[in-house]
C-alpha positions as CSV (number, residue, x, y, z in Angstrom):
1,X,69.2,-70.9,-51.5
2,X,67.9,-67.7,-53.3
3,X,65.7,-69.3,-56.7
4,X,65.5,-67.6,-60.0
5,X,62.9,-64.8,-60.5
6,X,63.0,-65.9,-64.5
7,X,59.6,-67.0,-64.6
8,X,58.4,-68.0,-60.9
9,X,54.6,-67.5,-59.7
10,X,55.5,-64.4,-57.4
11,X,57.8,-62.8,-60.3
12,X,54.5,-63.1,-62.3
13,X,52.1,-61.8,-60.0
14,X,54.5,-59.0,-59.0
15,X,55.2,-58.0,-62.9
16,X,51.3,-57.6,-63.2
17,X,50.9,-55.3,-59.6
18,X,53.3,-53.0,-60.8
19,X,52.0,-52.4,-64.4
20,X,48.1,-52.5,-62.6
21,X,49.9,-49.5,-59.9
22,X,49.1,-45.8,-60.1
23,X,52.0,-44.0,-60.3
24,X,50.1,-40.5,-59.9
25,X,51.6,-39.6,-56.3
26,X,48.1,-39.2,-55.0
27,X,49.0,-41.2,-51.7
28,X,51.0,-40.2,-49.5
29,X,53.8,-42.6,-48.1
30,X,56.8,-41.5,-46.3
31,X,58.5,-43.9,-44.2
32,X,60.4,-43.2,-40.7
33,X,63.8,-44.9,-41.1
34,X,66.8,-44.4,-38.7
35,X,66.2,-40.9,-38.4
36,X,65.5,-40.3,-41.8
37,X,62.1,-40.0,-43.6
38,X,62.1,-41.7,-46.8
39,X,59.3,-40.8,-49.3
40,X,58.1,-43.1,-52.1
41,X,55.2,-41.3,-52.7
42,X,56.2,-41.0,-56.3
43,X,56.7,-45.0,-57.1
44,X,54.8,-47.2,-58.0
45,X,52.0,-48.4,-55.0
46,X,49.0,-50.1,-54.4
47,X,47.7,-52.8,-51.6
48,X,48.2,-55.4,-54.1
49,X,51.5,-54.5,-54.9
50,X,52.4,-54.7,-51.1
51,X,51.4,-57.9,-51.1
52,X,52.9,-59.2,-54.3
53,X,56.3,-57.9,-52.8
54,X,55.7,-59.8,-50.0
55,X,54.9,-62.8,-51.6
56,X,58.7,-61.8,-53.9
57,X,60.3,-61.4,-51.0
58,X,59.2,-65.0,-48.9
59,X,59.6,-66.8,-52.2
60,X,63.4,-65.4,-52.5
61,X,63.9,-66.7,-49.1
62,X,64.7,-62.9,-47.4
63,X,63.9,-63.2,-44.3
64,X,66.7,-66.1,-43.9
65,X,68.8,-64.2,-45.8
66,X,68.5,-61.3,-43.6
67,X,68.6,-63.3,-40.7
68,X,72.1,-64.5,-42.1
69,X,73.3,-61.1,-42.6
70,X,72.9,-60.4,-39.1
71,X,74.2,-63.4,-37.5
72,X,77.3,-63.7,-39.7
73,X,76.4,-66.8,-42.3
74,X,78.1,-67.0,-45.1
75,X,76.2,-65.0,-46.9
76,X,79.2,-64.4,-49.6
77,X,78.8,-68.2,-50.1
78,X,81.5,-67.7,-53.6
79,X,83.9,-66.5,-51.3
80,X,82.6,-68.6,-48.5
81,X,82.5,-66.0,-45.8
82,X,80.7,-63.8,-43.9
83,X,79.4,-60.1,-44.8
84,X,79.4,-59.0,-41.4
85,X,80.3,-55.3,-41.8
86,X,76.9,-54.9,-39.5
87,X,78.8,-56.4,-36.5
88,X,81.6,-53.3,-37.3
89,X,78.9,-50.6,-36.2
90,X,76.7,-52.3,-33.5
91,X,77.3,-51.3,-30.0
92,X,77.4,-54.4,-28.2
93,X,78.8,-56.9,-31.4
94,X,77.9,-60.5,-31.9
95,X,79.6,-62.7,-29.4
96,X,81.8,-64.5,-32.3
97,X,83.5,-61.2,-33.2
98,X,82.7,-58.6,-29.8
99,X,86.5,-59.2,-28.7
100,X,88.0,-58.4,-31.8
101,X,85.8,-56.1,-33.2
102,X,85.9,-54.1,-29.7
103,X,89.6,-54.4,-29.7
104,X,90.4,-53.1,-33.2
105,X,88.0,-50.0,-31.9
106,X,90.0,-49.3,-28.2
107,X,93.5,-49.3,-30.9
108,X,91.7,-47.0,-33.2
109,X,90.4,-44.4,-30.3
110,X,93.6,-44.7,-28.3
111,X,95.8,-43.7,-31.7
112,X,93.8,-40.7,-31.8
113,X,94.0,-39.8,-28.4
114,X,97.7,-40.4,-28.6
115,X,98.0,-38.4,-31.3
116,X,95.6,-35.4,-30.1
117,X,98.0,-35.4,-27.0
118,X,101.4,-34.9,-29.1
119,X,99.5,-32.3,-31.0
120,X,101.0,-35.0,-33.8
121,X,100.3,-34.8,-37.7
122,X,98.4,-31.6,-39.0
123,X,97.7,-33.5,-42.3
124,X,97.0,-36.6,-43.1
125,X,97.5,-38.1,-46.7
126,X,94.9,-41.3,-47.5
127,X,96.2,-43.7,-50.0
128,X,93.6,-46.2,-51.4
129,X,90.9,-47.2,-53.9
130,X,87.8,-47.7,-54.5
131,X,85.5,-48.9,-50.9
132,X,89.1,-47.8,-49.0
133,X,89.0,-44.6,-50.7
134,X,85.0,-43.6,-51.3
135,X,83.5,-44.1,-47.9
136,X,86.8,-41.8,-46.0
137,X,86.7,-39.2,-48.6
138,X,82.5,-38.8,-48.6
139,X,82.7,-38.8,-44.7
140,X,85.4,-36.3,-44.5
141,X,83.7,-34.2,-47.3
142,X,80.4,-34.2,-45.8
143,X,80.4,-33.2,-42.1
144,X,83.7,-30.7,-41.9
145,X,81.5,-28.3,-41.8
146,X,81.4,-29.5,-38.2
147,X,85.2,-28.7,-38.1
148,X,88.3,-30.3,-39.3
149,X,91.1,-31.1,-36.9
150,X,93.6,-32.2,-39.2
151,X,93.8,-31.5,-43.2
152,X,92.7,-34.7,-45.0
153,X,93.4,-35.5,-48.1
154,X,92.8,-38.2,-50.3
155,X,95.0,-39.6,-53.3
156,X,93.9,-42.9,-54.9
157,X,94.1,-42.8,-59.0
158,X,97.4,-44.3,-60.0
159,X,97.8,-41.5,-62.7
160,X,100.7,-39.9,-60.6
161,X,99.7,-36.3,-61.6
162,X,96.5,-37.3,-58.4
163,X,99.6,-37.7,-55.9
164,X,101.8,-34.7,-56.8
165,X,99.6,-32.6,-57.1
166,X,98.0,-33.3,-53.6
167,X,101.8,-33.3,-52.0
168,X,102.2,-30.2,-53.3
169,X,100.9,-28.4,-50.6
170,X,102.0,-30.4,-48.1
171,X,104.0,-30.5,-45.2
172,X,106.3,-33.8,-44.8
173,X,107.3,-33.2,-40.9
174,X,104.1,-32.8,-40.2
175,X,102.0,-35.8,-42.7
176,X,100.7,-39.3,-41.4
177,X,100.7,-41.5,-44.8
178,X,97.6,-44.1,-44.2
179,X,97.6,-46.8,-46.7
180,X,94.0,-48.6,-47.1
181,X,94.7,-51.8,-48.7
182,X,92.5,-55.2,-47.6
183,X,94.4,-57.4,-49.4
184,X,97.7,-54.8,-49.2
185,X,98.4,-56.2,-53.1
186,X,96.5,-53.4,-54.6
187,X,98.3,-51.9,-57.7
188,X,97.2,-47.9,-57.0
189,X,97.8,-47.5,-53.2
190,X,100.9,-49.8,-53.3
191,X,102.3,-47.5,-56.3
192,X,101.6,-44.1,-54.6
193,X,102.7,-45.3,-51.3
194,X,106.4,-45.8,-53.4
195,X,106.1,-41.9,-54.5
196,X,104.8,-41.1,-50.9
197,X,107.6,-42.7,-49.0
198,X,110.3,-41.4,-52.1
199,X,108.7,-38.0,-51.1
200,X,109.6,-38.1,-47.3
201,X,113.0,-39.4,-48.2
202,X,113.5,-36.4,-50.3
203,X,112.8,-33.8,-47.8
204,X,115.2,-35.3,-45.2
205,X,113.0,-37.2,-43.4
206,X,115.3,-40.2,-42.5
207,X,112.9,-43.3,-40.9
208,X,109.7,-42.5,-43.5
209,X,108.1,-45.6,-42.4
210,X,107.6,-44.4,-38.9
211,X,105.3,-41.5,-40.6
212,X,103.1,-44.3,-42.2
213,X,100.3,-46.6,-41.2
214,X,98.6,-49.4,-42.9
215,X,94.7,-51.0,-42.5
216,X,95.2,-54.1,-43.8
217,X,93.6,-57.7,-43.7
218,X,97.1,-58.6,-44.9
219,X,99.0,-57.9,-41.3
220,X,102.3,-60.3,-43.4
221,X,102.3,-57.9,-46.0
222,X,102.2,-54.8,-44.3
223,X,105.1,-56.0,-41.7
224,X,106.8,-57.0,-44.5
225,X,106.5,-53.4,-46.1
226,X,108.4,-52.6,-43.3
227,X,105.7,-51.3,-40.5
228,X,105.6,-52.1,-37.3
229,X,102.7,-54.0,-35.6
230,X,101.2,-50.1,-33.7
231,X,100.8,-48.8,-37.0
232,X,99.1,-52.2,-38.3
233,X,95.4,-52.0,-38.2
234,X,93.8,-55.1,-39.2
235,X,90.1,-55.4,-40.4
236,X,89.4,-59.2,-41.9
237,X,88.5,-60.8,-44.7
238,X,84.6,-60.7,-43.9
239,X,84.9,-57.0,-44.7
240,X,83.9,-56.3,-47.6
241,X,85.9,-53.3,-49.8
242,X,82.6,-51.0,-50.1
243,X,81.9,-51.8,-46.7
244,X,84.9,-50.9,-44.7
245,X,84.0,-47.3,-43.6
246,X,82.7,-49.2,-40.0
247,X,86.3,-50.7,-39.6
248,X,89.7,-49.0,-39.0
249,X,89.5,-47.4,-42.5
250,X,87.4,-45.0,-40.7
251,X,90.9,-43.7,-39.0
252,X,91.3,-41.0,-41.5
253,X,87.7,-39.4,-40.2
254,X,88.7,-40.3,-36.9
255,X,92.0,-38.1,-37.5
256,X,89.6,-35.5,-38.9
257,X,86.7,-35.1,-37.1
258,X,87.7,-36.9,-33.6
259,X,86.2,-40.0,-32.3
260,X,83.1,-38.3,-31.3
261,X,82.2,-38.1,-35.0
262,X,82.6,-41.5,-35.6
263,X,80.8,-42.8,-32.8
264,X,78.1,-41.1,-34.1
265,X,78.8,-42.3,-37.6
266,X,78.3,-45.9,-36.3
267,X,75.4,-45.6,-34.3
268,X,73.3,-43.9,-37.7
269,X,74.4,-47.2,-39.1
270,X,73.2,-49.2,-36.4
271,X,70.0,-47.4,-35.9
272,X,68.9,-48.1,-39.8
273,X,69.7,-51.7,-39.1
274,X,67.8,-51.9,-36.5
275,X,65.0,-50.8,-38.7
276,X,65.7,-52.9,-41.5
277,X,65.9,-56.1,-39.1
278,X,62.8,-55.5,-37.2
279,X,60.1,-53.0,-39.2
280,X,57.4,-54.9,-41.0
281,X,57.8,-55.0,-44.4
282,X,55.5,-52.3,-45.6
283,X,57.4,-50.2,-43.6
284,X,60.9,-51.0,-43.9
285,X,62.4,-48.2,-45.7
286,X,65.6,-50.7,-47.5
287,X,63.4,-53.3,-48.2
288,X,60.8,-51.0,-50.2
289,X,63.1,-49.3,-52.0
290,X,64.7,-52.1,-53.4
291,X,61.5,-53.6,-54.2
292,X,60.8,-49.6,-56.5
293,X,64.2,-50.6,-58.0
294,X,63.4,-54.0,-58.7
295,X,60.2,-52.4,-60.3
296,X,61.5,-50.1,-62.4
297,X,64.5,-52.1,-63.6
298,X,63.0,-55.4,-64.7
299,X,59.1,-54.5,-64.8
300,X,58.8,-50.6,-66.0
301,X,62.6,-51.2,-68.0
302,X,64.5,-48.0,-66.5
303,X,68.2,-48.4,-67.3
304,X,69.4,-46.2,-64.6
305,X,69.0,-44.5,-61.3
306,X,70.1,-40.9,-61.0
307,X,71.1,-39.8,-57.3
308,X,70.6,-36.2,-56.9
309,X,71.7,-34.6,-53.8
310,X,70.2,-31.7,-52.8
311,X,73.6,-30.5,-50.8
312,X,76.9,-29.7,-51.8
313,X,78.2,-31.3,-49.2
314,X,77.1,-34.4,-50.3
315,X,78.7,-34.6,-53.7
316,X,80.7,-37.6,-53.6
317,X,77.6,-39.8,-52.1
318,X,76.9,-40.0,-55.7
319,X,80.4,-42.1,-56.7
320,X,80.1,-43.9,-53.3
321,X,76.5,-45.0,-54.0
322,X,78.0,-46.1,-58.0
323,X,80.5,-48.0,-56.2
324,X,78.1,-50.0,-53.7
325,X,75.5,-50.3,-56.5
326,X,77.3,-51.2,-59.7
327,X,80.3,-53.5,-57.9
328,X,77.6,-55.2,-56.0
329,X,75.1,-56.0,-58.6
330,X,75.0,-56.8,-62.4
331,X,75.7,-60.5,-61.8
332,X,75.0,-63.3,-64.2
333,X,74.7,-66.3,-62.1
334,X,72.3,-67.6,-59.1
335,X,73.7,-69.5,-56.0
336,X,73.8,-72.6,-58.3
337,X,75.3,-71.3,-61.2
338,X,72.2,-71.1,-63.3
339,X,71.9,-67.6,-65.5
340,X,69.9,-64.8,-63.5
341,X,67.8,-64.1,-66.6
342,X,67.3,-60.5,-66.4
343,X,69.0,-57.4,-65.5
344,X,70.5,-57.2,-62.1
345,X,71.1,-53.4,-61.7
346,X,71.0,-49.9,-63.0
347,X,73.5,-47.7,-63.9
348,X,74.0,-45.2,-61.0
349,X,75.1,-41.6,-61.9
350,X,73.9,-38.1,-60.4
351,X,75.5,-35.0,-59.1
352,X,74.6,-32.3,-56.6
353,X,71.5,-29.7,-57.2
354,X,71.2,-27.4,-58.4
355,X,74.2,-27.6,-60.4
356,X,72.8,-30.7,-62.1
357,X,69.3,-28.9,-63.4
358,X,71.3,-27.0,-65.5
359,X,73.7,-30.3,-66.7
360,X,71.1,-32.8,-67.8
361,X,67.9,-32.2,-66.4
362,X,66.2,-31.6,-69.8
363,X,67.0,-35.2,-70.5
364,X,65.3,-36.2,-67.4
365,X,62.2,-34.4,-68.2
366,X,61.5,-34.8,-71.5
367,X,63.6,-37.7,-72.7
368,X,60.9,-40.5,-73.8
369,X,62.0,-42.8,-71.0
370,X,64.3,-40.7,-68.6
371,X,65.0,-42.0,-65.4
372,X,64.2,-42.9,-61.6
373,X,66.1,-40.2,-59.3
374,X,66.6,-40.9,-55.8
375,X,66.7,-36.9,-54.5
376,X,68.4,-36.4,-51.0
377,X,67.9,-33.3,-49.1
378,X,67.7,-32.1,-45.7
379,X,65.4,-29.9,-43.8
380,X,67.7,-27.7,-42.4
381,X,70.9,-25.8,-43.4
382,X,74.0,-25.3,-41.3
383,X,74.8,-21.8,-42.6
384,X,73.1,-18.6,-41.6
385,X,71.9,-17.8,-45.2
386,X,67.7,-19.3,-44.9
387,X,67.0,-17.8,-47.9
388,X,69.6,-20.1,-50.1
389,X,68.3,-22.9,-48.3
390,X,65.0,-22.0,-49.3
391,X,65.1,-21.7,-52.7
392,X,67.8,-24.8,-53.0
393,X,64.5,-27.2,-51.2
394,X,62.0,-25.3,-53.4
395,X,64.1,-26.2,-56.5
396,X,64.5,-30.4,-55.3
397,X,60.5,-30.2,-54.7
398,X,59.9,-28.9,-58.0
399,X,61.8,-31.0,-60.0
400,X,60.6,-34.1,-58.6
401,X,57.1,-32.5,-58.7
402,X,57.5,-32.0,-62.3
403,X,58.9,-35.2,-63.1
404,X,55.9,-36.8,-61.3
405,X,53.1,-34.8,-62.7
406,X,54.6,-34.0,-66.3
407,X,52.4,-31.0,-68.6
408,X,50.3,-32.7,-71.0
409,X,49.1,-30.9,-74.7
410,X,46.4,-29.2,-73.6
411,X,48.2,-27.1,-70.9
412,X,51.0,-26.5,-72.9
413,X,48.6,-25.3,-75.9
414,X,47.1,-23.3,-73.2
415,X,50.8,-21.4,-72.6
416,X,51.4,-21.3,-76.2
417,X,48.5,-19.3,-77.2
418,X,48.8,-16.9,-74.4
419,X,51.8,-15.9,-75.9
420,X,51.7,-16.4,-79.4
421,X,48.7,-14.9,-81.6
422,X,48.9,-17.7,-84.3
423,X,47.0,-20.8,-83.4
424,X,49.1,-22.6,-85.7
425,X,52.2,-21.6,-84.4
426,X,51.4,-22.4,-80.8
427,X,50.0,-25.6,-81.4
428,X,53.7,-26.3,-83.0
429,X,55.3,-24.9,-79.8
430,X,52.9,-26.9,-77.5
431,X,54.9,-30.1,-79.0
432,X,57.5,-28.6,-77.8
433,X,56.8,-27.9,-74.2
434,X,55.4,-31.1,-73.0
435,X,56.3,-33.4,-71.0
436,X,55.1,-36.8,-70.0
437,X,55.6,-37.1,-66.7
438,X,55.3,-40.3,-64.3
439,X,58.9,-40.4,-64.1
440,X,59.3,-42.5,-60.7
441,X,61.3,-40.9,-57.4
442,X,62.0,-41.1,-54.4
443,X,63.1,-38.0,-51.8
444,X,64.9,-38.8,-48.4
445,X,65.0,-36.3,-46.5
446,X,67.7,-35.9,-43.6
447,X,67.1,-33.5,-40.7
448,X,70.3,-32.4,-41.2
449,X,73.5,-33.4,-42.0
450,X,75.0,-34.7,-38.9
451,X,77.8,-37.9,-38.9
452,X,74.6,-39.5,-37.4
453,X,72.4,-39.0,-40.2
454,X,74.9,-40.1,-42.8
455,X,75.6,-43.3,-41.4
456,X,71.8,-43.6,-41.7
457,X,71.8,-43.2,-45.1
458,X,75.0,-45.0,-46.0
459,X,73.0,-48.1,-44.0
460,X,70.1,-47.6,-46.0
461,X,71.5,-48.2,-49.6
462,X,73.9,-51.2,-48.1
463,X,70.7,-52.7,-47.2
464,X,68.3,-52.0,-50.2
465,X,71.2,-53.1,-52.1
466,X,71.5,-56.3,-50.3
467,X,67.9,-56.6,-50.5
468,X,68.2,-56.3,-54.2
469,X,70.6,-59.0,-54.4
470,X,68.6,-61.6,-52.4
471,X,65.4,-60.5,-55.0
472,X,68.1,-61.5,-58.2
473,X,69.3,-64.0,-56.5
474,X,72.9,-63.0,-57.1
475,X,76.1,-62.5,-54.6
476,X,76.4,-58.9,-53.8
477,X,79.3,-59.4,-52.0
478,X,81.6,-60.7,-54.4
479,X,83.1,-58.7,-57.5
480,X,84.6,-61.3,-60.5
481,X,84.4,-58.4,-63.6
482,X,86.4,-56.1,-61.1
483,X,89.2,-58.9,-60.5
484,X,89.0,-60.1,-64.1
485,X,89.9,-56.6,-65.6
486,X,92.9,-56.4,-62.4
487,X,94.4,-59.7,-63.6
488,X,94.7,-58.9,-67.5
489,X,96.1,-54.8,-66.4
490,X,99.3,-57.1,-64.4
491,X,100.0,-59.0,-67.4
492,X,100.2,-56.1,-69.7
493,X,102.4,-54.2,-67.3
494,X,104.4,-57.3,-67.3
495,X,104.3,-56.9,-71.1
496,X,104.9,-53.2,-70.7
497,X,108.0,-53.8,-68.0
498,X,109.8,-56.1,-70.7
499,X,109.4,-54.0,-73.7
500,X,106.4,-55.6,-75.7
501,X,107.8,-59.5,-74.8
502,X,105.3,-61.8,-75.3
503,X,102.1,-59.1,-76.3
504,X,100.8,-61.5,-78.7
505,X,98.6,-64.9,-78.2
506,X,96.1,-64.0,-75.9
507,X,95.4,-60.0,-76.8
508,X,93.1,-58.4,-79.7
509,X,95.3,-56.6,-82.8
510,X,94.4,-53.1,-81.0
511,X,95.9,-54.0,-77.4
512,X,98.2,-56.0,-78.9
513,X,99.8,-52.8,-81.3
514,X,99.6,-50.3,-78.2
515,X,101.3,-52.9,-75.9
516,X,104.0,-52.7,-78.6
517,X,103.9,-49.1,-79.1
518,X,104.2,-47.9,-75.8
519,X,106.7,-50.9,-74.7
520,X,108.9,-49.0,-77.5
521,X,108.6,-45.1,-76.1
């Protein structure tokens, strides 16, 4: 197992490699990655730092752990089960799971072809949460620009003005209700599948359940919803949540975009983990961004990671990347229960340029510690106006070009005094205008924004994430503050459902008063 980083030799040597690292951006590095090109020219990077993450990474036991990944161990060992969501997107599958896995994807495939044929469903309402919700709704969001066949759309918050609102415009003859639930016990897609179904019923439609299917590990449950087995599709418990896209909760994008787009999908994800299983380390695009992360979390002490994508299209990679990031790390315990002993994550946050430059870039800039920023971008648009595109990829280069070099005194004195005649008063204003630079980044650049390249860089994160994990030695797989939060909401509804009864013992004075105050409206 995974040790402690706390105060081992290679956490040592690697703590004094990145403090001795220039950070000027003076070399280049830009690694090939699964059709990406991933450039950490702007971390922190030196020979001995290359081997120092080495050394990390062989102490932490990653190549095993990788290994495991792969080849279906049970490397969610507080669950005790596989995280095998790589099998969902290779071609040929691991032997254990090819059957199933290549069953699960003929069903899928012949649905849509099925449905295509019938010229059935022209929307298509998604009803689920968090990994069943994030993954469908980035997909669809990003690539129909490629063309949509259906409408999709996506209802997950259990606030009930999400739901009628997106029914509101829709069509009931003519809408497929999926329900994404693993564990089909989920309080939001369970409550909104109620006002779904209530809302077929209401405009005459008289067997709603035959307009509905479930993706389920729960097959029981969702039979016992009242669906029948063709409109079951099962993924298993070796899925994780923020995983799933690969499995049948792709349908939605299937029902979209058509199963050409998701083949593709799949095979960007398999090509980056190809890379991460076989590029030497130095080169392996996951592995040394997790190892930048690791730097500037627990060496250089950055408390977040902004995600800036340079694409409109891409504006919900940034909650999709929170998700993955922030439900699979900030543990507090090793594989043997012993404290980690340092921070296990950033907080993610972002939002598309260049919308965000004018939302908090001043912050980034010129705050005394700011933040890393992970800008995405690709090299070519797919609209016919060059010049926006231009000036969109001038504007992500010059922010993290400014970022990285900063403006010291001198050359903001120099500004200053071209424009202001008193010395005095410019050297004042020069305070003003600098900025310290060094701020670390790192740009990945897509050739475009194909299904292809996006399950490229969906694959990457998973993996630097997972890398990240095996470096803390914590279980990114697992998510105990998420359940914890779940299990205290059902008894207050409980609490809620019987008018205050029994909101006292276990709650604080302030939940305790508003379980009793709202009990009573």
């Amino acid at each position: 197992m995974p040790t402690s980083l706390s105060s081992s030799p290679a956490w040592l040597d690697f703590v004094q490699a990145v403090h001795a690292a220039p950070r000027d951006g003076h070399h280049l590095r830009i690694l090939p990655a699964g059709g990406l090109q991933v450039d950490l020219t702007a971390q922190a990077q030196s020979p001995a730092l290359d081997r120092a993450g080495a050394a990390l990474l062989a102490q932490q036991g990653f190549d095993t752990a990788r290994q495991g990944l792969f080849a279906g161990a049970h490397v969610n060992w507080t669950e005790d089960r596989p995280a095998w969501h790589t099998a969902l997107r290779a071609a040929q599958p691991p032997a254990p799971v090819a059957e199933t896995v290549l069953a699960e994807r003929r069903r899928l495939r012949d649905f849509i072809a099925q449905a295509d044929a019938g010229q059935a469903w022209r929307q298509v309402l998604h009803l689920g949460i968090g990994g069943s919700d994030w993954g469908p709704r980035l997909a669809i969001q990003s690539l129909r620009h490629t063309g949509l066949k259906r409408d999709v759309r996506f209802a997950s918050n259990v606030d009930a003005h999400d739901i009628e609102s997106t029914l509101a415009s829709m069509d009931p003859r003519q809408t497929l209700i999926i329900i994404a639930s693993k564990s089909f016990t989920t309080t939001e897609p369970l409550a909104n599948l109620a006002v779904a179904v209530q809302w077929l019923r209401d405009a005459g439609v008289a067997e709603p359940m035959r307009q509905v299917v479930a993706i389920t590990a729960n097959v029981a449950g969702a039979r016992k919803a009242g669906l029948a087995d063709a409109h079951i599709f099962p993924f298993w418990d070796w899925v994780g949540g923020r995983y799933s896209l690969w499995s049948s909760i792709s349908l939605p994008v299937a029902l979209g975009l058509g199963c050409e787009a998701i083949e593709q999908l799949l095979a960007g994800a398999e090509a980056m983990d190809q890379h991460f299983l076989n590029a030497p380390l130095a080169e392996n695009a996951p592995v040394q961004m997790a190892l930048s992360g690791i730097a500037n979390r627990n060496v250089l002490e950055y408390g977040s990671l902004a995600i800036l994508p340079y694409d409109s299209r891409l504006a919900h990679l940034v909650p999709w990347a929170q998700q993955l990031e922030m439900e699979s790390l900030g543990k507090v315990a090793t594989a043997d229960g012993t404290p980690v002993g340092m921070d296990t994550g950033p907080v993610v946050w972002g939002m598309t340029g260049t919308d965000c430059q004018h939302t908090f870039f001043q912050w980034l800039h010129q705050d005394a510690k700011g933040a890393p920023v992970d800008f995405v971008v690709c090299l070519h648009a797919d609209h016919d106006h060059a010049q926006n595109h231009r000036i969109l990829v001038a504007n992500c280069l010059a922010q993290r070009a400014a970022m990285l070099s900063g403006k010291p005194f001198e050359e903001a004195l120099r500004e200053s005094l071209a424009t202001d005649v008193d010395p005095a008063r410019a050297a004042v204003l020069a305070r003003h205008r600098v900025h310290p630079g060094g701020r670390p980044s790192t740009l990945i650049v897509l050739p475009r924004l194909t299904p292809h390249a996006l399950g490229s860089l969906l694959a990457l994160y998973e993996h630097k994430v997972f890398t990240q994990g095996v470096l803390w030695g914590i279980n990114p797989f697992d998510q105990w503050g998420v359940e914890f939060g779940k299990k205290l909401a059902q008894r207050i509804v409980h609490e809620l459902d019987t008018e205050g009864g029994g909101a006292d013992g276990w709650q604080d004075a302030s939940t305790r008063h508003w379980i009793r105050s709202l009990a009573g409206t």
